[in-house]
C-alpha angles and dihedrals in degrees: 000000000000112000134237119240114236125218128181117261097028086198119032099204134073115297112146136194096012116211111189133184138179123229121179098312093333130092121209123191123186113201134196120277115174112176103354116095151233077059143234102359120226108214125182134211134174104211096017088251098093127033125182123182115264101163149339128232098223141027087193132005089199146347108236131121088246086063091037093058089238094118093072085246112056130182117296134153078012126085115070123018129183109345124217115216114194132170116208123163103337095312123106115220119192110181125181140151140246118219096192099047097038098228140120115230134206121188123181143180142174088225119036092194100053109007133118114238121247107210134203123182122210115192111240143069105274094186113206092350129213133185128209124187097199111213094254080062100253109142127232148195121190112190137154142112107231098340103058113211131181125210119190108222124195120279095265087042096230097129141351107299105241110249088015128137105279100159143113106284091186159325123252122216117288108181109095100352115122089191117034111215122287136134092098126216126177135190130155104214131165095348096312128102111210134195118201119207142166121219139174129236112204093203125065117358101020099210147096133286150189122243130167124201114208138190148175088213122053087228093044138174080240114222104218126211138163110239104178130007108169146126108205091237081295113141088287100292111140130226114247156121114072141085145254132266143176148224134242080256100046110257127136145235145180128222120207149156138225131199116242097180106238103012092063132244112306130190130250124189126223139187117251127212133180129234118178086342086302108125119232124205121206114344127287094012083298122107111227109242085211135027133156109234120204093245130112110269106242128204107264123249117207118239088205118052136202107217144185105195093244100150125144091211122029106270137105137237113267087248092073118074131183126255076226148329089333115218098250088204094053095055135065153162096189107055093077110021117238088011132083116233130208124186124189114232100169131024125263131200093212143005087257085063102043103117114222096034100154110222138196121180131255124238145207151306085358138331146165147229135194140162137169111236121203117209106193097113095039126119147217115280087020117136114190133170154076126332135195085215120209131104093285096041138177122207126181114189147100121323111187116200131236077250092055092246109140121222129184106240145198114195138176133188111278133219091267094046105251115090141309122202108230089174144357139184133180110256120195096175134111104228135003156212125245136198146171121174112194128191121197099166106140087350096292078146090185118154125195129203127216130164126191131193088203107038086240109054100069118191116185116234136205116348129290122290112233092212118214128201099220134165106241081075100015094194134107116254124286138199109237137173117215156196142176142128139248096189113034139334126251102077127116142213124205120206108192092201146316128255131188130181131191114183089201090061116080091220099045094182137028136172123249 
């Protein structure tokens, strides 16, 4: 068999808290999504090197005006956190919790590719969830941040199992540590069960890295060792959080992420060896930038798609995701046919709030993204376009005035939250150009903002955004179009497709 080149990040976007599995010859990963949905996404590779979409758990965590961005906050950097991907007789599991809901979720399917997702909700906060299926068929989940706990479930793992273990199981290092261990991962192999964490010292290299606990008894005593703490020569940022997997042949690998400030975290993948049943990650206490792994090379599927909105039903590639709960009855691709369409059915008091933005990530190191915008249903007071989405956003697109003349403009978050013009200029066409260019190379996260009348002719607006990777949304940027209004609902924006372009990729754009 002919092997598959490695390079570090293997995707170069943001896809946190990796969760992999092997099935047969193919590896599926689930990532965290928050407040983005359809949720937690379910990818597939088959040599961990390249991933494409083949399903997501979730259309909607919840139906709630918090989760429906009617509340004027929304949920972001809430919904779905950490997600824990398991394979047991033939039936997928994917748990997770929901900070903002308090509640510990488990999904299941018989095919993790096309299925549909049973779900069962357990009250309580699960924190950085892992299950775990033990080989005499109890069921487990191991979750904590700092103080690590275990709760039996049932055997279908639908609820708490009553008169089951529900304690403490131990305590993690305090002394010097800025993060306590969590981002769970369990596994019971050759006799040991072992517990996979991420912690972060506060002294010396401030960053993350990897530990695994490890035992002989489900309830220990743990043995505890630091098995990777690198950061691959990048701005001191450690790779971490993640677990372990193996090949047909039985080797193993380590997925991992690593965080790249505004583009997001985004996940590597290392070998694995063994020494004395400890697992060691890289070689030398370093993890490789590049490897070859004995798997078959695959054709690569973007992650980011260029597309036309050319559908025969109303529906959207897996690539795109909501800002929030869309409203299914605003939004087509029908209506019109080979354009999206958004119309506004409540007002917004900023692009961050407009309900039914349709979002793709960015990647690294740059990318772009344009679309032409026709204005014709849109109405006064309307703003549409294209944004640059996290906490401290850019948009450049069309504001129309309380008087129905139309202006180009730049925009930024302001200091109360709604937002502030960076630039405007009178418009008098019927459709435009958009465009937003972002660089993420060594973290320089700049974004830049043009408009056109003619798709050729290109004038910069506004000034660049410095993006920042912050909390209150805890995602990397995306690129959204968007559309609300600030006077009255009823208008419409039409986008006549999407198109993204990424100069590291061979195949810069591709139609979705």
């Amino acid at each position: 068999m002919s092997g598959t080149a490695v390079r570090n990040p293997i995707l170069w976007a943001d896809v946190p808290d990796v969760c992999v599995i092997r099935v047969g010859e193919a590896f599926y990963m689930v990532s965290t999504s928050m407040h983005t949905v359809p949720g937690c996404p379910i990818m597939k590779s088959a040599n961990l090197k390249n991933w494409e979409i083949v399903n997501y758990v979730f259309d909607t965590l919840e139906d709630n005006d918090a989760h429906n961005l009617l509340d004027g906050k929304g949920i972001y950097g809430k919904g779905s956190w950490a997600a824990s991907l398991r394979q047991h007789n033939g039936r997928f599991y994917v748990c997770f919790s929901s900070n903002d809901m308090q509640r510990f979720y488990v999904y299941q399917t018989d095919d993790i590719e096309n299925g549909r997702w049973e779900r069962s909700v357990i009250p309580g906060l699960h924190h950085d969830p892992s299950l775990l299926f033990d080989d005499d068929g109890r069921v487990f989940v191991i979750y904590g941040n700092g103080d690590i706990r275990i709760r039996e479930l049932t055997a279908d793992a639908t609820a708490p199992k009553p008169g089951g273990i529900d304690r403490l199981l131990f305590e993690t290092e305090r002394d010097g540590i800025m993060l306590r261990c969590e981002g769970c991962h369990a596994y019971k192999l050759n006799g040991y069960y072992y517990l996979f964490f991420i912690e972060w010292p506060n002294t010396g290299n401030r960053r993350r890295r990897q530990l695994v606990y490890r035992s002989r008894e489900l309830l220990g005593p743990y043995e505890r060792r630091v098995i990777l703490d690198d950061d691959l020569g990048y701005r001191n940022h450690g790779a971490a959080q993640g677990g372990i997997v193996d090949t047909p042949a039985g080797d193993w690998y380590a997925v991992l992420f690593q965080d790249h400030d505004a583009v997001g975290r985004i996940p590597c993948v290392f070998p694995v060896s063994w020494v004395d049943d400890w697992p060691v990650i890289g070689v030398g206490g370093k993890a490789p930038s590049a490897f070859e792994v004995p798997l078959p090379d695959s054709e690569p599927k973007p992650l980011v798609i260029s597309d036309e909105f050319d559908y025969a039903d109303n529906r959207l590639a897996l690539n795109w995701q909501w800002n929030h709960n869309p409203d299914n009855r605003l939004w087509s691709v029908t209506a019109r046919p080979g354009w999206l369409r958004l119309q506004t059915g409540r007002t917004a008091r900023s692009a961050e709030f407009a309900r039914n933005t349709l979002t793709q990530r960015t990647e690294g190191p740059s990318c772009s993204g344009t679309t032409l915008l026709d204005l014709s249903g849109m109405k006064p007071g309307d703003h549409a376009g294209l944004v640059a989405l996290q906490s401290h956003y850019g948009t450049v697109g069309i504001r129309v005035s309380e008087s129905g003349v139309r202006e180009v403009a730049m925009c930024v978050k302001g200091a109360d939250g709604g937002e502030e013009t960076a630039e405007r200029v009178p418009y008098g066409g019927s459709s435009i150009y958009l465009r937003i260019d972002c660089d993420f190379d060594n973290s320089a996260d700049i974004a830049r903002f043009y408009y056109s009348a003619d798709g050729s002719s290109w004038h910069p607006i506004g000034r660049p955004l410095q993006m920042k990777y912050t909390l209150d949304h805890f995602m990397g940027y995306r690129f959204g179009l968007f559309n609300y209004a600030t006077l009255q609902p009823g208008g419409y924006a039409d986008f006549d497709y999407f198109r993204y372009a990424n100069p590291a990729l061979s195949s810069h754009e591709t139609d979705g």
